[in-house]
FIMI-863150 format. One record per residue: residue in three letters; x, y, z of N, C-alpha, C, O in turn. Coordinates in nm, 4 decimals, decimal comma, padded with zeros to 6 digits, always signed. Layout:
residues N
   res       n.px       n.py       n.pz      ca.px      ca.py      ca.pz       c.px       c.py       c.pz       o.px       o.py       o.pz
   ALA          X          Y          Z          X          Y          Z          X          Y          Z          X          Y          Z
...
This chain:
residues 71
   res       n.px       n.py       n.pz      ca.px      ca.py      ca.pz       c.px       c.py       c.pz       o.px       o.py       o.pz
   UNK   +10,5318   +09,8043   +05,2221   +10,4779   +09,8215   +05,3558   +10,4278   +09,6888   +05,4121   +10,4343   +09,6655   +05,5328
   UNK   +10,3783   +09,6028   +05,3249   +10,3255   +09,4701   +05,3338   +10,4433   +09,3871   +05,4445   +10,4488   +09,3430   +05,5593
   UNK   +10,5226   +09,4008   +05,3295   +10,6672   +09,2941   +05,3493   +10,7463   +09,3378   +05,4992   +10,8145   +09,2521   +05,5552
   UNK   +10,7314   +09,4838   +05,5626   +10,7877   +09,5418   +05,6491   +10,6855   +09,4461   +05,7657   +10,7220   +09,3546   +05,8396
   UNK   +10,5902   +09,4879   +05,7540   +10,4234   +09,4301   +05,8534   +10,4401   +09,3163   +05,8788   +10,3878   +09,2839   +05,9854
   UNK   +10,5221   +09,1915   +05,7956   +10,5537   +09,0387   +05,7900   +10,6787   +09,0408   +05,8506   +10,7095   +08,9353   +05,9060
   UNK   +10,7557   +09,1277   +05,8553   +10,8641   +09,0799   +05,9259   +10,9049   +09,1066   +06,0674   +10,9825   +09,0535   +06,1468
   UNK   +10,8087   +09,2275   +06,0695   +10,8035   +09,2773   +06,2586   +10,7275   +09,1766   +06,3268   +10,7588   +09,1328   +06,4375
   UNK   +10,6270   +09,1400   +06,2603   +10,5267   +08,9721   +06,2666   +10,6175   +08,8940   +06,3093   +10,6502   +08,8758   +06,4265
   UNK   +10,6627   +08,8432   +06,2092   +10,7770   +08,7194   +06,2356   +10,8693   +08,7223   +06,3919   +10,8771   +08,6409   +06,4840
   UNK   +10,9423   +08,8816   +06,3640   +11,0167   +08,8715   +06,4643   +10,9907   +08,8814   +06,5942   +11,0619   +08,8622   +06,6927
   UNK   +10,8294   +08,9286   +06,5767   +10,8075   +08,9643   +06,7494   +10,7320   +08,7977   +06,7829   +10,7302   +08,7550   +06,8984
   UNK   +10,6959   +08,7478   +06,7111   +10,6561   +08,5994   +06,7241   +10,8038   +08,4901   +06,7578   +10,7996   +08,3895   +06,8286
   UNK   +10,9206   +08,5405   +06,6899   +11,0364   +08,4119   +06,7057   +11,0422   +08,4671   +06,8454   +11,0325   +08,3784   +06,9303
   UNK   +11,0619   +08,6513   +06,9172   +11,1449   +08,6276   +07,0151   +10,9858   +08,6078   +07,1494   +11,0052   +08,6441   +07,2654
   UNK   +10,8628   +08,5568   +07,1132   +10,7784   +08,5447   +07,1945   +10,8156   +08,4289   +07,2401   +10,8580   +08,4135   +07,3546
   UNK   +10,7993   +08,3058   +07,1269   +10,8071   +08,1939   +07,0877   +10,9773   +08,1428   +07,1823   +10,9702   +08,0475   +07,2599
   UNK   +11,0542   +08,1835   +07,1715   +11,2125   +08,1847   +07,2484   +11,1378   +08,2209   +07,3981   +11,1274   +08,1312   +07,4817
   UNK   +11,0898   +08,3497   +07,4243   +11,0694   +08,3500   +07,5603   +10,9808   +08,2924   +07,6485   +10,9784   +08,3131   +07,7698
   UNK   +10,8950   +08,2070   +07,5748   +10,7685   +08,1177   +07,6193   +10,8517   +07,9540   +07,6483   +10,7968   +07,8707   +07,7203
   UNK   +10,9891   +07,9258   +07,5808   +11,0596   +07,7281   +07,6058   +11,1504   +07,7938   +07,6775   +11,2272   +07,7072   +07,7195
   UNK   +11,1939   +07,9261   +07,7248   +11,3076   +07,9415   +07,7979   +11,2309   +07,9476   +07,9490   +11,3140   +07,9324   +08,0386
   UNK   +11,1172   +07,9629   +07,9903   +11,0645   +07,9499   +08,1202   +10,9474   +07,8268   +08,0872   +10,8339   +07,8290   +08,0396
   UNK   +11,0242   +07,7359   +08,1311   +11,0098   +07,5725   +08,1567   +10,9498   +07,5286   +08,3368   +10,8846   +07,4288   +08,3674
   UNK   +10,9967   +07,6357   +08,4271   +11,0107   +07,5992   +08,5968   +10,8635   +07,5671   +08,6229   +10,8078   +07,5514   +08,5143
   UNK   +10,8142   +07,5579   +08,6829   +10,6625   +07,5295   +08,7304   +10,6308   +07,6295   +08,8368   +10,7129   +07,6432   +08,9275
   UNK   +10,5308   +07,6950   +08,8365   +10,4847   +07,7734   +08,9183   +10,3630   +07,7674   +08,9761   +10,2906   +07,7056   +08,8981
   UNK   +10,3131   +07,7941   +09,0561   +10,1663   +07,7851   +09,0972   +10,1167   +07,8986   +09,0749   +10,1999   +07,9888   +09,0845
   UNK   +09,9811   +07,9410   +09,0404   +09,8937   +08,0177   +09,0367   +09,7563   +08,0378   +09,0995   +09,6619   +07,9593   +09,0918
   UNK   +09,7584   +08,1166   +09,1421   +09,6131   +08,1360   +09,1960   +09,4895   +08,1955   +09,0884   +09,5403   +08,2584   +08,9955
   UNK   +09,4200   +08,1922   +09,0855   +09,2854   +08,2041   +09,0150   +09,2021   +08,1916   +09,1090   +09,2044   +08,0843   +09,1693
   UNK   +09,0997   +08,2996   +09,1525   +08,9642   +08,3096   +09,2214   +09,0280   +08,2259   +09,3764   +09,1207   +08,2582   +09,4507
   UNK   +08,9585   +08,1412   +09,3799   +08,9888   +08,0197   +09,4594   +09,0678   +07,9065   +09,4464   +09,0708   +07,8182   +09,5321
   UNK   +09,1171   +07,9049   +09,3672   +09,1740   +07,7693   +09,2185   +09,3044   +07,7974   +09,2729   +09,3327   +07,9150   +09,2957
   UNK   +09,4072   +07,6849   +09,3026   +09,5507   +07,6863   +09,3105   +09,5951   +07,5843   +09,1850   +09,5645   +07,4658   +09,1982
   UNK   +09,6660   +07,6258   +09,0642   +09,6780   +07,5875   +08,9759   +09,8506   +07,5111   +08,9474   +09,9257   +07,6078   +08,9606
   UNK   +09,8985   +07,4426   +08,9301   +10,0539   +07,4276   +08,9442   +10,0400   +07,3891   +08,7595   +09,9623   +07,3066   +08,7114
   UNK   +10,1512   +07,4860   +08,6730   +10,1754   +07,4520   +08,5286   +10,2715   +07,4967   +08,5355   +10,2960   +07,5808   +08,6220
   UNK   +10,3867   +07,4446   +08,4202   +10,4713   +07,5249   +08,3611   +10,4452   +07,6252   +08,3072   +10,3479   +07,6390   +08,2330
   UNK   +10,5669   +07,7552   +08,3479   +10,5161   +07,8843   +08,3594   +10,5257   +07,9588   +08,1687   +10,4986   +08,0705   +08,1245
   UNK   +10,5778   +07,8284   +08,1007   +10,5227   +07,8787   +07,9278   +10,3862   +07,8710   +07,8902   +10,3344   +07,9306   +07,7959
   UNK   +10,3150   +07,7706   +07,9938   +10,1911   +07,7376   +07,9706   +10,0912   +07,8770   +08,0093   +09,9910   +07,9173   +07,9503
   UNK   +10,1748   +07,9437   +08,1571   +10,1035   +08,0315   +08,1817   +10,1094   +08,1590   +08,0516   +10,0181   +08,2269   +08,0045
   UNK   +10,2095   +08,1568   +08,0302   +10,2525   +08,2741   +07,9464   +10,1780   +08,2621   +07,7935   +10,1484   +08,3652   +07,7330
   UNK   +10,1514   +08,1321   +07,7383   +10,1012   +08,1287   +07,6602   +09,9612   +08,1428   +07,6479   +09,9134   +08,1917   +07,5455
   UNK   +09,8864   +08,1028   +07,7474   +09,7682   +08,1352   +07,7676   +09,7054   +08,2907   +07,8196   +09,5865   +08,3180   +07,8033
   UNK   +09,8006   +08,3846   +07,8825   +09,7900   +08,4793   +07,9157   +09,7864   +08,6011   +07,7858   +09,7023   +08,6897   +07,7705
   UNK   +09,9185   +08,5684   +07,6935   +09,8989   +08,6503   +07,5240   +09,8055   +08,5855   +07,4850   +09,7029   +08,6533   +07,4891
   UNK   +09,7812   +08,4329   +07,4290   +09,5857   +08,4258   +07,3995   +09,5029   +08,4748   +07,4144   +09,4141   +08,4923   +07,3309
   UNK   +09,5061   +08,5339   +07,5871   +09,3383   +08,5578   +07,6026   +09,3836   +08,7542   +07,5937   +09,3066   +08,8457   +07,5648
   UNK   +09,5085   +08,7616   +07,6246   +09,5119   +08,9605   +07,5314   +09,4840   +08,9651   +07,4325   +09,3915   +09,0435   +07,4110
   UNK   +09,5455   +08,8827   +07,2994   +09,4865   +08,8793   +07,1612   +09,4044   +08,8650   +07,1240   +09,3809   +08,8867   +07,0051
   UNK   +09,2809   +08,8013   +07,2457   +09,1412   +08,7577   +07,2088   +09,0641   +08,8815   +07,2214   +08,9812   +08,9151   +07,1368
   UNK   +09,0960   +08,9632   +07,3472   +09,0557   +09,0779   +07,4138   +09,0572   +09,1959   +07,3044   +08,9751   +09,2795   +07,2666
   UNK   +09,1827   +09,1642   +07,2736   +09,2247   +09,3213   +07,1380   +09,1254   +09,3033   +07,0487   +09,0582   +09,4001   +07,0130
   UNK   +09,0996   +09,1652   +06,9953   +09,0459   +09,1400   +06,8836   +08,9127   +09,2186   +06,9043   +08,8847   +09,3208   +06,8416
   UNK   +08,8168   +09,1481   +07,0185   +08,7255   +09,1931   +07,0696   +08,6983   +09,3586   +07,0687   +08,5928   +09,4108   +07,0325
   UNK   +08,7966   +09,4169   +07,1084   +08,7548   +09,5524   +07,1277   +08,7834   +09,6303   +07,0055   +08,7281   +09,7369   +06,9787
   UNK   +08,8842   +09,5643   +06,9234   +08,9013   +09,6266   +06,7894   +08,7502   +09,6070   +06,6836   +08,7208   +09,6697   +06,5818
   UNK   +08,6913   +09,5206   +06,7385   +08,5756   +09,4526   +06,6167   +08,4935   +09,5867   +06,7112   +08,4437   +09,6683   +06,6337
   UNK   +08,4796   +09,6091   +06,8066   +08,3623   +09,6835   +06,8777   +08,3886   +09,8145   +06,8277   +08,3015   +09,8531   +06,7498
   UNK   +08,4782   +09,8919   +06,8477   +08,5045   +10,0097   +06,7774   +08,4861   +10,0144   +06,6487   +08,4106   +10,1038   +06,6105
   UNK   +08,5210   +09,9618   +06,5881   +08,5084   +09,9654   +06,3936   +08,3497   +09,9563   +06,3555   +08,3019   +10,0091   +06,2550
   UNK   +08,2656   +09,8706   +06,4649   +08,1548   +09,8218   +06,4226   +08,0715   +09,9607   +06,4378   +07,9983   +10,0119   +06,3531
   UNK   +08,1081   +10,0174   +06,5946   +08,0377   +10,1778   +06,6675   +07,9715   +10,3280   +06,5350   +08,0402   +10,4043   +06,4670
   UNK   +07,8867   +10,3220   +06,5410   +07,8621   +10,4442   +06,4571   +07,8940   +10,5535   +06,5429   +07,8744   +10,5905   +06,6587
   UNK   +07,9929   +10,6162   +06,3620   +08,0548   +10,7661   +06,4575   +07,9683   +10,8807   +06,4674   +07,8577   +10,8860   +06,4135
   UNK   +08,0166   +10,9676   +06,5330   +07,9237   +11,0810   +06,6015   +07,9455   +11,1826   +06,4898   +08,0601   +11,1879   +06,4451
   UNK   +07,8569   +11,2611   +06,4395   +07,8899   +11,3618   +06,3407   +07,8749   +11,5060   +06,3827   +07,7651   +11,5598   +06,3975
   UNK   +07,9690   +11,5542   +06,3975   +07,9533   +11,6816   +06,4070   +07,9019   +11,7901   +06,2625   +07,8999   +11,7661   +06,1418
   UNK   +07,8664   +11,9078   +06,3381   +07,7690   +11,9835   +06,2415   +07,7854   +12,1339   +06,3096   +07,7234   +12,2297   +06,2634
């Protein structure tokens, strides 16, 4: 089950990793007030960062939550 868990890993990382150098174009972004101009891997990469940061976050909050006991 380990070895299965490492390889869906792997693969959903090679075809992230492929779809993050195949959009190279530059785009602008807006933020709040902020007009931002990056290449749009930059956006993309920073955008799964801050979801993975988020998941992490809410996964640690739930696990931490004392459960409710019914009776």
């Amino acid at each position: 089950m380990k070895k299965a868990k490492m390889i869906i890993v792997l693969v959903v990382s090679l075809i992230a990793v492929i779809v993050f150098f195949q959009n190279t174009e530059i785009v602008e972004t807006r933020f709040l007030f902020a007009r931002i101009s990056m290449p749009r891997f930059l956006l993309l990469i920073s955008t799964f960062i801050m979801g993975f940061i988020v998941g992490l976050i809410t996964m640690s909050y739930f696990r931490r939550r004392p459960r409710k006991q019914t009776s």
